[in-house]
Each structure stands twice: as structure tokens, then as C-alpha cells.
C-alpha positions in Angstrom: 59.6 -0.4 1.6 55.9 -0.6 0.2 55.6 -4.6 0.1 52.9 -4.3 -1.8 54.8 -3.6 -5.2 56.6 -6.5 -4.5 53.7 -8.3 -5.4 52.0 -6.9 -8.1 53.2 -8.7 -11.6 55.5 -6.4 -14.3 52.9 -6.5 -16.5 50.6 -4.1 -14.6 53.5 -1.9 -14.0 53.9 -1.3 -17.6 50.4 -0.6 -18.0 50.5 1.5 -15.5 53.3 3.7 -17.0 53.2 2.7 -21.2 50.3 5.3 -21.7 53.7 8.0 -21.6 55.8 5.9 -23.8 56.2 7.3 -27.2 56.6 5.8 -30.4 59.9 4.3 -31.6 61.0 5.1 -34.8 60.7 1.8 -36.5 57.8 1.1 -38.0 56.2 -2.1 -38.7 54.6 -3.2 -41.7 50.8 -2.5 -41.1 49.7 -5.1 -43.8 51.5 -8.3 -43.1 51.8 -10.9 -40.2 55.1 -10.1 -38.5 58.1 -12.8 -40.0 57.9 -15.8 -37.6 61.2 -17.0 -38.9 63.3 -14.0 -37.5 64.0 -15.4 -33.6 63.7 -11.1 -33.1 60.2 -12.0 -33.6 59.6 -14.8 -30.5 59.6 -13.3 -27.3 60.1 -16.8 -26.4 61.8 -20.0 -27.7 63.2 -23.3 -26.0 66.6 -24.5 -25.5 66.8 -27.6 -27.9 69.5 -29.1 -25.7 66.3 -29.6 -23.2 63.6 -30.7 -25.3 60.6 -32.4 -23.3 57.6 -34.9 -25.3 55.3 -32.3 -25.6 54.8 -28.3 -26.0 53.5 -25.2 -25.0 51.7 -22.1 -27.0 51.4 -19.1 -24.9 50.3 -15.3 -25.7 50.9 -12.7 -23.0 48.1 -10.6 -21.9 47.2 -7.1 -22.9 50.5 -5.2 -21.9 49.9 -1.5 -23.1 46.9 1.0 -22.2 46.1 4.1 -25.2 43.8 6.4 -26.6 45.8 6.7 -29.2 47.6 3.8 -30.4 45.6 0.8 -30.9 48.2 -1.7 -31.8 51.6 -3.0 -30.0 54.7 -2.1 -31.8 56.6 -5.1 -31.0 59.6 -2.9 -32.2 59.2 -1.0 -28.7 62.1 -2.2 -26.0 59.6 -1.7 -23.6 56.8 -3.6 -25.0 59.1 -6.4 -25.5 60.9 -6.7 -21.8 57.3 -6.6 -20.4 56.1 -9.5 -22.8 59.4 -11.1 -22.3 58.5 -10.7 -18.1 55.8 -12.2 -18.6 56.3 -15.2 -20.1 58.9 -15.8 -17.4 56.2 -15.4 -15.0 53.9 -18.2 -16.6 57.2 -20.0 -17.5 57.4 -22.0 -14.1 53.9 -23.2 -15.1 55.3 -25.1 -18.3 58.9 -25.4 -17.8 59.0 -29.2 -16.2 56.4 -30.4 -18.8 56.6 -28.7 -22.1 58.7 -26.3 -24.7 57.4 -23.0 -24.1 56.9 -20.8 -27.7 55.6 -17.7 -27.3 55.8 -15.0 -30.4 55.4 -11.6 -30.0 52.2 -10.1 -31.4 50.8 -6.8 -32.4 48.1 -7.2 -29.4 45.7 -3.9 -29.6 45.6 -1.3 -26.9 43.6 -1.8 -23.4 41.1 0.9 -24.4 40.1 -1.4 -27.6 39.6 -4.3 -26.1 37.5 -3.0 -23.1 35.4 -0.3 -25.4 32.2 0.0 -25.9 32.0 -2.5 -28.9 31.8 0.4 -31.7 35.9 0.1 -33.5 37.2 3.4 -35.5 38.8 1.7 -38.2 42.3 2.0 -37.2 41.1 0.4 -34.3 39.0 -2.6 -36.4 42.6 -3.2 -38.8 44.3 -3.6 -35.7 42.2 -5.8 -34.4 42.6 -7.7 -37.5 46.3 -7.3 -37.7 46.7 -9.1 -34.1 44.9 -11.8 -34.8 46.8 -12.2 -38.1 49.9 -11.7 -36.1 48.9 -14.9 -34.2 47.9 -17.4 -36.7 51.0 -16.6 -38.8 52.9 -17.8 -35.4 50.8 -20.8 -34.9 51.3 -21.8 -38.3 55.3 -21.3 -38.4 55.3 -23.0 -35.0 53.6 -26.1 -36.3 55.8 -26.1 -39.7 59.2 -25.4 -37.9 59.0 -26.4 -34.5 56.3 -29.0 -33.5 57.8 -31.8 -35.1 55.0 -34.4 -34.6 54.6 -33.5 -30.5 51.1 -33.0 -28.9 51.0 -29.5 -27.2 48.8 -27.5 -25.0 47.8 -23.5 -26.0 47.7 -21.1 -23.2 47.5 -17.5 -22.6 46.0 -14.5 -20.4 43.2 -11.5 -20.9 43.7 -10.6 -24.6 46.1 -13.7 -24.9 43.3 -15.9 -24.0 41.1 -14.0 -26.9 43.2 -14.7 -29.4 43.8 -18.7 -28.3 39.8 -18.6 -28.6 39.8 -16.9 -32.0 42.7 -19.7 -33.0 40.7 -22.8 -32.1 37.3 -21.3 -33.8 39.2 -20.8 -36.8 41.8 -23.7 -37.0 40.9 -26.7 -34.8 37.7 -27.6 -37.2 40.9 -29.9 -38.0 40.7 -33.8 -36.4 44.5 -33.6 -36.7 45.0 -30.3 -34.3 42.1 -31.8 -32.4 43.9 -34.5 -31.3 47.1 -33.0 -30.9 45.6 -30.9 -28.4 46.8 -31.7 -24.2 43.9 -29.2 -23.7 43.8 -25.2 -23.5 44.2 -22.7 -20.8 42.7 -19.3 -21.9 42.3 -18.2 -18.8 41.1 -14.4 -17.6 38.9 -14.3 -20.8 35.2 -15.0 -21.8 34.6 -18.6 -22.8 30.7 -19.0 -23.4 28.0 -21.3 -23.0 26.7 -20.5 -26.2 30.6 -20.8 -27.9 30.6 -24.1 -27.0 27.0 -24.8 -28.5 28.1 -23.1 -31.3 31.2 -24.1 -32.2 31.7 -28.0 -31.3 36.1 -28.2 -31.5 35.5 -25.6 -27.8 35.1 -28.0 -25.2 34.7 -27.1 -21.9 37.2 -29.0 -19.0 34.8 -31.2 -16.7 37.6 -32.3 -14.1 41.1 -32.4 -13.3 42.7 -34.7 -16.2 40.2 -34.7 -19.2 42.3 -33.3 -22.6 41.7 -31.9 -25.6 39.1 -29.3 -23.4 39.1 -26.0 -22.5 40.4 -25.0 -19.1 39.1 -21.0 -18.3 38.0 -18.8 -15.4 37.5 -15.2 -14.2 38.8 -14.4 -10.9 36.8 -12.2 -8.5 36.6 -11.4 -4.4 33.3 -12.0 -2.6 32.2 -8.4 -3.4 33.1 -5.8 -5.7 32.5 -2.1 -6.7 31.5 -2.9 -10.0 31.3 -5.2 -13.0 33.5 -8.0 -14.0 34.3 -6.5 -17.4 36.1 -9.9 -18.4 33.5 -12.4 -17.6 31.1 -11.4 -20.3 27.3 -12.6 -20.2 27.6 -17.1 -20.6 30.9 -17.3 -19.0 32.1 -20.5 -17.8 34.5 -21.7 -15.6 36.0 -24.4 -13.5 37.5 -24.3 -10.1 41.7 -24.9 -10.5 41.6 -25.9 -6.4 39.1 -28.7 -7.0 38.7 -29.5 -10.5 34.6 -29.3 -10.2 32.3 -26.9 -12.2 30.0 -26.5 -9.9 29.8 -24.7 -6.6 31.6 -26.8 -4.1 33.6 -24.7 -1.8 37.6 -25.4 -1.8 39.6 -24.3 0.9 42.7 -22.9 1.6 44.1 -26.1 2.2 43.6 -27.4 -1.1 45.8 -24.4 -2.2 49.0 -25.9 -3.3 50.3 -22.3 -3.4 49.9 -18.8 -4.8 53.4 -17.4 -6.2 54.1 -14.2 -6.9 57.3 -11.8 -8.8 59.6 -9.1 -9.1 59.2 -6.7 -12.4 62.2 -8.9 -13.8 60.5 -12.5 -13.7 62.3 -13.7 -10.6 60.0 -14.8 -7.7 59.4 -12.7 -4.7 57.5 -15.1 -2.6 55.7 -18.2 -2.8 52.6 -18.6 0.0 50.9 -21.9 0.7 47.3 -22.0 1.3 46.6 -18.4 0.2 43.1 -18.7 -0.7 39.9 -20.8 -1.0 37.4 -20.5 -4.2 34.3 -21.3 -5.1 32.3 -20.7 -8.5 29.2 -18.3 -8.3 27.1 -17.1 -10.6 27.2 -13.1 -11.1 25.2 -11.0 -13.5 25.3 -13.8 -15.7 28.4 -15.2 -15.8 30.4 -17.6 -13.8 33.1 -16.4 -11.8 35.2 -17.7 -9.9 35.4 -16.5 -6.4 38.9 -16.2 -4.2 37.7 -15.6 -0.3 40.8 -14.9 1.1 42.4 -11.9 -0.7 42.3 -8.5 0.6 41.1 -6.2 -2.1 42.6 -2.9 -1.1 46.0 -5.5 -1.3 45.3 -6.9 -5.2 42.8 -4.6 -7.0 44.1 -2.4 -9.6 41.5 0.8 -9.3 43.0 2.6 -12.8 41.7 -0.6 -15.0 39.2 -2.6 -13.0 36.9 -2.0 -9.8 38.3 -3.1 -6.6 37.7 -7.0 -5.5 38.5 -7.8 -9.1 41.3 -10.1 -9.2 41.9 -10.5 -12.9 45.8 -9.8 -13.6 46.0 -12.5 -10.6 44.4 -15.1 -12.2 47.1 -17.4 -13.0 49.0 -16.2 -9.7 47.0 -17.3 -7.2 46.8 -20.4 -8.2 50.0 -20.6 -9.2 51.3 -24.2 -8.0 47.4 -26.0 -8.5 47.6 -24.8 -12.3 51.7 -26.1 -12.3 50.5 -29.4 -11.2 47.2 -29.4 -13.5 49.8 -28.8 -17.0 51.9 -32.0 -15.7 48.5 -34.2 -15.0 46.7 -33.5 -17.9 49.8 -33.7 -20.2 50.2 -37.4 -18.6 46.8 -38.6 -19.0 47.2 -37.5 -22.8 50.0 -40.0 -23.3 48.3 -42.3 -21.2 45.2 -42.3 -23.1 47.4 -42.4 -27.1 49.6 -45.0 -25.4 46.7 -47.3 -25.6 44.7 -45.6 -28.5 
């Protein structure tokens, strides 16, 4: 048995493969957010017999690779196990802490979001449509489901994008401001001169600080080629040590990486995987996992070899589990006295 599949997430085995998947015969309405108040339409919601204090928005990554198409019909089965596999990945992350909601949206294609910056303009509507797709969900979730409760907005690659695109756009409002545990867009450009720019983005400076923006680019000690993720400003903070500067953590401060099968169910757990520092490369700051082999975690067809981007969350797995419950309890520390 090749052991290596057993640790590569479902997500990149859909990308590897969806490129062949044809087009189901439903079609979407190209014009209009997708209905938030059809369950069909959430690839996740919680079980109200469970309900914890506070909640959890998440987006899944980029799940599909095309020339040709360059938005997600969420009408797809396959589109919609591997977004429902994902969340079920990330869902150990949230589950002891928060309600996890997590719509399905029409996410463009891989080859959009990593081109060359020059859209067709099927390409630019789709863009437009995702994003649309997105803010219609936040919006239902916050009329239908929040009910009053702080909550914390995560998300991956793509997923992160559009969390950044929501709190540009939305949180210029105090009220979602200070609703906000704090955000996790990780494996997705957060800039130095975003933050200048826009004053609601601001950047996590330790381990329990809320209503901040918790974000990084994963990356091996050397690579064949550019970090296509961490764009020119990036910023980052290190999940093993909570500081934003270089200090070195070790593997000892690695509360665990986990890793899964395609279906969402864990295939093994490992202690102390790696150490990480921050480091600043062609521009950006990345953050840098010393252990991993990168014949063993680099995904050639997508990104050059020693970048650990679809492991980004997995790695870190248990440090980032543990992160969601701390922060989420300093944030009812701090209103508990407010």
C-alpha cells in the first residue's frame, strides 16, 4: 500500500481528478446568490440539540482545477462530497468550541485564481458571482442562525479570499466588529498594506488577542519555485508560538499534526511533527515547517515542491484546535467584564 495517499487531504484528490468531470445537467442561476434558506444549499449546519455559546463561519478552499469552467456548480455530487470532506476535516478544529456553518459557494476554478491577473469576462462574472455567493450566506447566517452569539470566520486558499473580501466589505460595522472571536484565513495573502488600508483587518499579535486576524503561508526551508499564495506584504504569525517574529519553535511545541482519509475520518495523528519559524521570502512572510519531507507533502501538478500550502491547517492541526478554544475564552472573558 502507498502510505503516502493515506495522507494527502480529499481535497487534493479531487483536484487532482475534477479537471475530467463533466458538467451536470442542472444549471444554476448565473445572476443570483444561491438560496441560503434551502439546507441543499449548506454543505454544513449544526445539530441544534448541541448548541455551544459561540460560532463558526468557514469556506472550503479551492476544490476544482479548469480551463474551461471558471465557476463551481454546487449542483455537482462531486463538488459537493469534496466540500462536504472538507469541512469534516477542519471540523475537529471547531467542534468542542463553536457551531460550525459552512454554505456551499460557487468558488471559481484553480486556473482563475492563480492566473496571470488579466480575467476573460466569464471568468470576471464568476468571480463576482462567488463572492456574491458568500455574502448572501453570511447575511442569512446572521438573520437565521446567529441569534445574538459572538463567532469566529475561518476558511482556506480561496476560502480565506473570500473571508478577506467579507471583512473589507462588511465589518466597517462596530456591531460585527465586536462580535468577532477573531479570523482564521489562513493559506491566503493578508497584507501589510491591507491592514494600513483598511483599519476593521487587524493582524493577531499573540496567542489570545480577538477580534484580529490569524493567517500564514506554509513553506519548507527550500523550494523549486515561488510561493504563489504569499503574495508581495504577506503577514503571518507562528500557530506553535504565537510570536510574529522570527523565533524558532520546535517540534516539541507541536501539540500535533493530524491527518485524513478521502472520507473525513482521521488516518493518523503525529505528535511533534514539525518546528516553524517565520522568514522573510521574496517579500513576503512565510512561514517555515523544518521538518517535512517535501518529496512526502508537495503537490508538483499545482505548486513547486517544498510548498506546503494544502497542509496548512494540517500540520498544525492540534496548536490551531487549542488556539479556537483560547481565544474564544478570552473573548468572553474580556465582555464578561466589558
Amino acid at each position: 500500500m502507498n502510505t503516502r495517499l493515506l495522507l494527502i487531504p480529499a481535497l487534493i484528490l479531487l483536484l487532482i481528478t475534477a479537471g475530467c468531470i463533466a458538467a451536470p445537467h442542472t444549471e444554476e442561476n448565473p445572476l443570483q446568490p444561491l438560496d441560503y434558506a434551502q439546507e441543499e444549499n449548506w454543505a454544513y449546519l449544526p445539530d441544534p440539540a448541541d448548541e455551544k455559546p459561540a460560532d463558526v463561519f468557514y469556506l472550503y478552499p479551492t476544490l476544482f482545477r479548469t480551463l474551461y469552467i471558471d465557476a463551481m456548480n454546487t449542483s455537482d455530487p462531486a463538488f459537493r462530497h469534496g466540500a462536504i470532506d472538507d469541512v469534516l476535516m477542519k471540523k475537529g478544529l471547531f467542534a468542542e468550541t463553536a457551531n460550525i456553518y459552512a454554505p456551499f459557494y460557487r468558488q471559481t476554478g484553480l486556473y482563475s485564481m492563480l492566473g496571470n491577473g488579466t480575467w476573460t469576462k466569464d471568468q470576471y462574472i464568476a468571480e463576482k458571482r462567488a463572492y456574491e455567493d458568500v455574502k448572501a450566506a453570511f447575511r442569512y447566517y446572521l438573520e437565521n442562525y446567529n441569534n445574538g452569539k459572538p463567532f469566529i470566520l475561518a476558511g482556506h486558499s480561496q476560502g480565506s479570499y473570500r473571508i478577506k473580501q467579507l471583512m473589507i466589505d462588511l465589518f466597517v460595522d462596530p456591531d460585527l466588529q465586536d462580535k468577532l472571536i477573531a479570523a482564521y484565513p489562513i493559506g491566503y495573502t493578508i497584507s501589510e498594506y491591507e491592514l494600513a488600508q483598511y483599519p476593521q483587518l487587524k493582524a493577531a499579535a499573540g496567542k489570545t488577542d480577538t477580534g484580529v486576524i490569524v493567517t500564514y503561508n506554509t513553506q519548507g526551508k527550500t523550494t523549486s519555485g515561488k510561493n504563489t499564495i504569499a503574495l508581495p506584504g504577506a503577514i503571518g504569525i507562528n500557530p506553535l508560538n504565537w510570536k510574529t517574529d522570527t523565533t524558532y519553535a520546535n517540534a516539541s511545541e507541536n501539540a500535533g499534526a493530524v491527518f485524513f482519509y478521502n472520507n473525513g475520518s482521521i488516518s493518523s495523528e503525529i505528535p511533534n511533527f514539525t518546528g516553524a519559524y517565520l522568514a522573510e521570502v521574496d517579500g513576503s512572510v512565510v512561514l517555515i515547517a523544518d521538518s517535512p519531507d517535501p518529496a512526502s507533502y508537495s503537490l508538483p501538478e499545482l505548486f513547486a515542491d517544498g510548498v506546503y500550502h494544502v497542509y496548512d491547517y494540517y500540520f498544525f492541526y492540534e496548536n490551531l484546535k487549542d488556539n479556537v478554544a483560547d481565544r474564544t475564552a478570552a473573548y468572553f472573558a474580556q465582555h464578561a467584564t466589558a
